[in-house]
N, C-alpha and C positions, 0 to 999 in steps of 0.2 A: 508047397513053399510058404515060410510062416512071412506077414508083411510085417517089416519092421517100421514101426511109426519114427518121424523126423523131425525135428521142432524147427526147423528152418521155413516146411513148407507153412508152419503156422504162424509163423513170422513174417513171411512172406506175402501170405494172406491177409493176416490182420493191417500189415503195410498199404496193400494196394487199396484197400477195403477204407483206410482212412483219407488215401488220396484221392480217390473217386467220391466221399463221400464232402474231402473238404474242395472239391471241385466242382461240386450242385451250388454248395453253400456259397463259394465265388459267387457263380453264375448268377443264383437268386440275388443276392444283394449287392450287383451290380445294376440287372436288367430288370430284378421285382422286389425292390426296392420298397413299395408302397405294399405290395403284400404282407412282405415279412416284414414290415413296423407293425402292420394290421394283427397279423396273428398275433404278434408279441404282444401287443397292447390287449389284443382279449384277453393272453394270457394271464399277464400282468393282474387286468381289472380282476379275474378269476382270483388270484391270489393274495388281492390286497388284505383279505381280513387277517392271512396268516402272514403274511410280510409286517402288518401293523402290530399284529403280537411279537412276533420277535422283536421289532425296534424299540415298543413300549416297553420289554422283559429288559430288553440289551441297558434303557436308558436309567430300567428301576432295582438295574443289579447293585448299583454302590451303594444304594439307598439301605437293600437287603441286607446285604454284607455287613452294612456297619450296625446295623438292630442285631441282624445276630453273634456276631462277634462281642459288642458291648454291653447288650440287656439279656437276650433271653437265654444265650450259652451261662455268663456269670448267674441268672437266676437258676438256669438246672443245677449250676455245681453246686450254690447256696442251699439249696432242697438235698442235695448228693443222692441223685438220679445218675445212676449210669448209664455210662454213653452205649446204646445198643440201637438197633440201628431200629426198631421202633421207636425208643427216646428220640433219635435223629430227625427224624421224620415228623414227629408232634414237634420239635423248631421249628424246623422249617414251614411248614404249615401256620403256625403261630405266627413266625419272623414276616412271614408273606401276609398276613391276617394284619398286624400292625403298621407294616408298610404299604400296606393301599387304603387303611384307613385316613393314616399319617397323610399320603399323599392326595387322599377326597376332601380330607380338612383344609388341608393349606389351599386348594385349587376352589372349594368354596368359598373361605373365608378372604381367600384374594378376589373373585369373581364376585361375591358376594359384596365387597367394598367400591368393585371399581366400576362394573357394569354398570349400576343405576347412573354415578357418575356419567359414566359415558353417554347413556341414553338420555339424558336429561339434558348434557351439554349438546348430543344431536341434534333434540326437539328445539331447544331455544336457537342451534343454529337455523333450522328449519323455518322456523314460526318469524323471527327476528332477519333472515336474508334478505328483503325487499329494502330495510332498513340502514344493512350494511354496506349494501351495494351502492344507497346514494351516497352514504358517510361516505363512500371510495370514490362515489363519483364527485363530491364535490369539494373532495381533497384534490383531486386530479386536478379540474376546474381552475382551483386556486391557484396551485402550482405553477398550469399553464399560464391562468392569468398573468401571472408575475415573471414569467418569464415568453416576449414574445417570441423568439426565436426557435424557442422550443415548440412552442403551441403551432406555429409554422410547417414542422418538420411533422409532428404527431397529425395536423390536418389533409395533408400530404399523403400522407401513410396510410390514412382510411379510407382517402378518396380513392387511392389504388389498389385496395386491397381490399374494401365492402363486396364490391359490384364481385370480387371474384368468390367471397363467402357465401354471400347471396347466389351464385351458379352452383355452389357446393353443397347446397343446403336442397334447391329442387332439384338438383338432378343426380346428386347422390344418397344424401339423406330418408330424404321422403321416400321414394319407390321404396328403398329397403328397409323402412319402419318393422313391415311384419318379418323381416330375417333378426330384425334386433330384438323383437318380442321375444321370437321364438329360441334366439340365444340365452336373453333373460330366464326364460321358461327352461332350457336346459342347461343352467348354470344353478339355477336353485334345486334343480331334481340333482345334479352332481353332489351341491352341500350337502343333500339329505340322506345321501347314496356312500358318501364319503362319512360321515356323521355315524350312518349304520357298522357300516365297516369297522368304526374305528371303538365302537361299543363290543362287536365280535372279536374284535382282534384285543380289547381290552382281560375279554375272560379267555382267550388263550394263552396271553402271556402269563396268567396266573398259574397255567398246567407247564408253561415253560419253566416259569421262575420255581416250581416247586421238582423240575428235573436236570437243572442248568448244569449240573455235573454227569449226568449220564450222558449229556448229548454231547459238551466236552468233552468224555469218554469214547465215545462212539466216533468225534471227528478226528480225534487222537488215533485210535485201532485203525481205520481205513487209512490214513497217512504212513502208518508202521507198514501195513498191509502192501501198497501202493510201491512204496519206497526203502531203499534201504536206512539202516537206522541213521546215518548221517545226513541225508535229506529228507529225511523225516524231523528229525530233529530242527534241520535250516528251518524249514516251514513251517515248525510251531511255534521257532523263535520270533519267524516273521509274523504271525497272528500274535504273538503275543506286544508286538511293538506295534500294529495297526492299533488293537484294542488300548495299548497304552495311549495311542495319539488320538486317538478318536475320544475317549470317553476322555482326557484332559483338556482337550482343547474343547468339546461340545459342553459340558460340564461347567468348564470356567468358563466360557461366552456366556453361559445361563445367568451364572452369580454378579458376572460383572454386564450383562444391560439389565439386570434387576437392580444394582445399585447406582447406578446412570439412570435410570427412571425414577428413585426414590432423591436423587440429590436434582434432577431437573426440575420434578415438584417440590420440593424446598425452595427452590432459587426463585420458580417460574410464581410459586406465590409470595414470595417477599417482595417481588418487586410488582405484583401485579397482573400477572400478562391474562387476558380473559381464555378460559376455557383449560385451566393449567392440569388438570387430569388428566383431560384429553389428548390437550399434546404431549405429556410426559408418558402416557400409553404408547403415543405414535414414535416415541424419542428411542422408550427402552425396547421395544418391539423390532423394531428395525436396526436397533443396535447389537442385534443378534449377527448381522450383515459385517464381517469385518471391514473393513477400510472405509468403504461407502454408505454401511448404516446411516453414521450421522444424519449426512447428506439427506438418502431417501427418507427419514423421516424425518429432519428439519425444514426440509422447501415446502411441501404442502403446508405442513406447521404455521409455519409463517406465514403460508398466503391465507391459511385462516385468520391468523390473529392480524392481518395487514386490513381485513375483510371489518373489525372492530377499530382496532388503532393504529395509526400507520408509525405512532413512535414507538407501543409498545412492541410492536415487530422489528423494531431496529434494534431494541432493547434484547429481544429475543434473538435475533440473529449471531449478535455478541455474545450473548450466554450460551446458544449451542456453538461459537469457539470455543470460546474457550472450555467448556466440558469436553468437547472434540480432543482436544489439546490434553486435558488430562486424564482421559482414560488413553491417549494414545501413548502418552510418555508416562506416567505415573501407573494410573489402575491398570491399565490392562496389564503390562511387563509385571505388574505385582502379583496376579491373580493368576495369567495364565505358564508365565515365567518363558521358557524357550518349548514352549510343547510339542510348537512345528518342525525348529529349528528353518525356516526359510526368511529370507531377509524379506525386503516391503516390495521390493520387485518382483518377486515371485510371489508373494502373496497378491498383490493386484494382477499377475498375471494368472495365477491360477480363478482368482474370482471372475477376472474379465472371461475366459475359456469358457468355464465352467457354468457362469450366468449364463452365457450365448446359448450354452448346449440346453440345458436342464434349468432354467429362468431361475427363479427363488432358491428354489432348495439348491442349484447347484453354488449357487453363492454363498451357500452359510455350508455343505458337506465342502466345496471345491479345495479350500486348504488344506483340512485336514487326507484329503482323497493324495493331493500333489504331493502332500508331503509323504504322504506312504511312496510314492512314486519315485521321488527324489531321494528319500533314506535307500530304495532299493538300487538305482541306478548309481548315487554313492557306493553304496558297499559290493558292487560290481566292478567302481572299475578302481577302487582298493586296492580288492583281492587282487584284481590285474597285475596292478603295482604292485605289489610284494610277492608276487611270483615271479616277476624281472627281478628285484632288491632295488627296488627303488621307493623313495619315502613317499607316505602316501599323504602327510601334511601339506596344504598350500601355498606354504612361505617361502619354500628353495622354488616354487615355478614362477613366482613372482615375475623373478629378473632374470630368468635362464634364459642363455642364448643357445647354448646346446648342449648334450652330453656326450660324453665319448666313452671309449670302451670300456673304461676302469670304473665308471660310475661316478664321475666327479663332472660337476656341474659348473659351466663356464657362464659368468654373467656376459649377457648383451647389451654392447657399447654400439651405441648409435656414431656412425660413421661423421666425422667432421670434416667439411670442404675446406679445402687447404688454399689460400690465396695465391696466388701466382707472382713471384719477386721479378722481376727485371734484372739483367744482366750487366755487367759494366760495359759491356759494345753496346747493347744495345740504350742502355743511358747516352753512351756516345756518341751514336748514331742520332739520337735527337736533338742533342746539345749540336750535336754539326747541323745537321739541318736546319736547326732554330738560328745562327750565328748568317748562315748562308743564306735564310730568308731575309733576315735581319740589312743584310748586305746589299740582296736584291731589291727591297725597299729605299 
């Protein structure tokens, strides 16, 4: 008897075989939870050098793109080198060659201007803070002086609140001295560890960037492979509008806290403010942060320069308004334009989510991550609607109160309470009784 093979039991199979396997996966990251962070994080660290080449590759493709589309393509056709796919290849090579030069120039000659800067304004913060601190303290002083009420409330406030700094200081502080050592001590093996990393991960993105279409190629074929050609297609569409929003909005954040940092330092030295490199590093740096940037690099800012003058810090506070204010309505809508497509609500809600989860980075990846989120869950429940026939614009749901069977959309009228008239008995019925009281009196 010949056995006929059944593609059902192997469907059946591979069924059960994923539900038992997504039933482990339940289990562990319900009850071993600290495990599998644990594995995943070796993993992870295992894999940073090559996570860091591709992000470096991913960040320095537009860069490539436009050398060789604009310089080294029009120089082979000015030579009339044919395109054969050795020529192809000495581009690319070259294009990659002039784009990491391009990109070590600009990164020294920025680092190279700004660094000493910075180290200089550390050292004299350093050498100078014994200094600043009475300038602060005998501004306070004055303040209080002149005002007793205040000095009352602030006396108040120490007397209650020393004695409990002073218990916080021996008896949580000090015992754990050597746990803070030892976190300093591995916080600087991390920078050195992460430093390396990011030197290894720098020369693989050069094997990436000189293959960036074969492996396009390769994530193309497995999706055809995977899928039939129409969700093959969805899901390249959909990589192709991640990659759109991702590298627009990461891209323009770049340009626009680079020009927020060069017009802070114009401002911050026209008017004086001490240390104006410094803080205009700390200004354009964290103005990579949408909404809250400003913010986290204006407060410290300030309490440095409050730490020298305590007007030029008022001085300063006003200036990062109003620069707040015009990359928030002018440069950024210029720069970045709708890249997200999310309004400011869900830009703060996605930065709030996403800082909680993933601190820093999740704050500056967090919009553009939502708004891939939101374009999908958009064009989900679209599609929905137009497979009823219903319009998938926002404006007829405005004021619907409901729809009926023809597809025609009834606005909702808020109910109005109707007063209550009185009767003519009963007007008469009062008027007698009022006449009959009347009477009785």
């Amino acid at each position: 008897m010949k056995f006929k093979f059944d593609k059902k039991y192997l469907y059946w199979g591979i069924t059960a075989f994923l539900v038992i396997a997504a039933s482990i996966l339940f289990y562990y990251i319900v009850f071993h939870r600290s495990n599998l962070s644990n594995g995943l994080g070796t993993m992870i660290g295992i894999a940073m050098p090559i996570i860091d080449g591709f992000v470096l590759a991913y960040l320095m493709t537009p860069v490539l793109n436009k050398i060789e589309r604009s310089i080294i393509k029009p120089l082979y056709h000015m030579a009339k080198v044919p395109e054969t796919a050795k020529s192809k290849r000495r581009m690319r090579s070259l294009s990659i060659l002039v784009t990491v030069v391009l990109i070590l120039v600009v990164l020294y000659e920025f680092f190279g201007l700004i660094i000493p800067q910075v180290i200089r304004s550390i050292q004299s913060i350093i050498f100078q803070f014994p200094i600043y601190i009475n300038n602060l303290s005998n501004w306070a002083m004055g303040l209080l002086k002149n005002n007793p009420d205040l000095e009352q409330v602030v006396d108040s406030l120490i007397d209650q609140y020393s004695s409990k700094i002073l218990d916080y200081v021996n008896s949580n502080l000090l015992p754990n001295i050597n746990n803070l050592i030892k976190t300093l001590s591995s916080s600087v093996i991390g920078i050195f560890k992460a430093l390396w990393n990011f030197i290894i991960g720098f020369i693989i993105s050069i094997y990436v960037l000189g293959s960036k279409e074969k492996f396009a190629g390769q994530a193309k074929k497995i999706a055809y492979a995977l899928f039939d050609h129409k969700t093959g297609n969805e899901i390249i569409s959909g990589f192709r509008f991640v990659h759109s929003t991702f590298i627009g909005f990461i891209g323009g954040k770049i340009v626009d806290s680079i020009i927020i940092g060069i017009i802070c330092f114009i401002c911050t030295t026209i008017i004086g403010t001490p240390y104006a490199i410094l803080v205009s590093v700390i200004v354009g740096v964290t103005n990579v942060i949408p909404f809250f940037g400003p913010w986290i690099g204006g407060v410290p800012s300030a309490l440095l320069v409050l730490m020298v003058d305590p007007v030029q810090a008022l001085y300063f506070i006003i200036l990062i308004l109003v620069i707040q204010q015009f990359d928030g309505n002018i440069l950024g809508p210029k720069i970045l334009g709708d890249s997200t497509g999310l309004s400011g609500f869900w830009v703060i809600f996605s930065i709030t989510i996403f800082g909680g989860l993933f601190g820093v980075l999740g704050m500056v990846v967090g919009v553009p991550i939502f708004a891939v989120f939101y374009a999908a869950v958009k064009a989900s429940v679209n599609r929905a609607l137009a497979k009823k026939n219903l319009p998938t614009i926002l404006q007829p749901y405005l004021t619907v109160g409901q729809i009926d069977e023809e597809m025609n959309f009834t606005e909702y009228v808020p109910p109005v309470k109707k007063k209550k008239k009185k009767g003519s008995a009963g007007q008469q019925k009062e008027s007698g009784s009022e006449i009959s009281d009347s009477e009785g009196k």
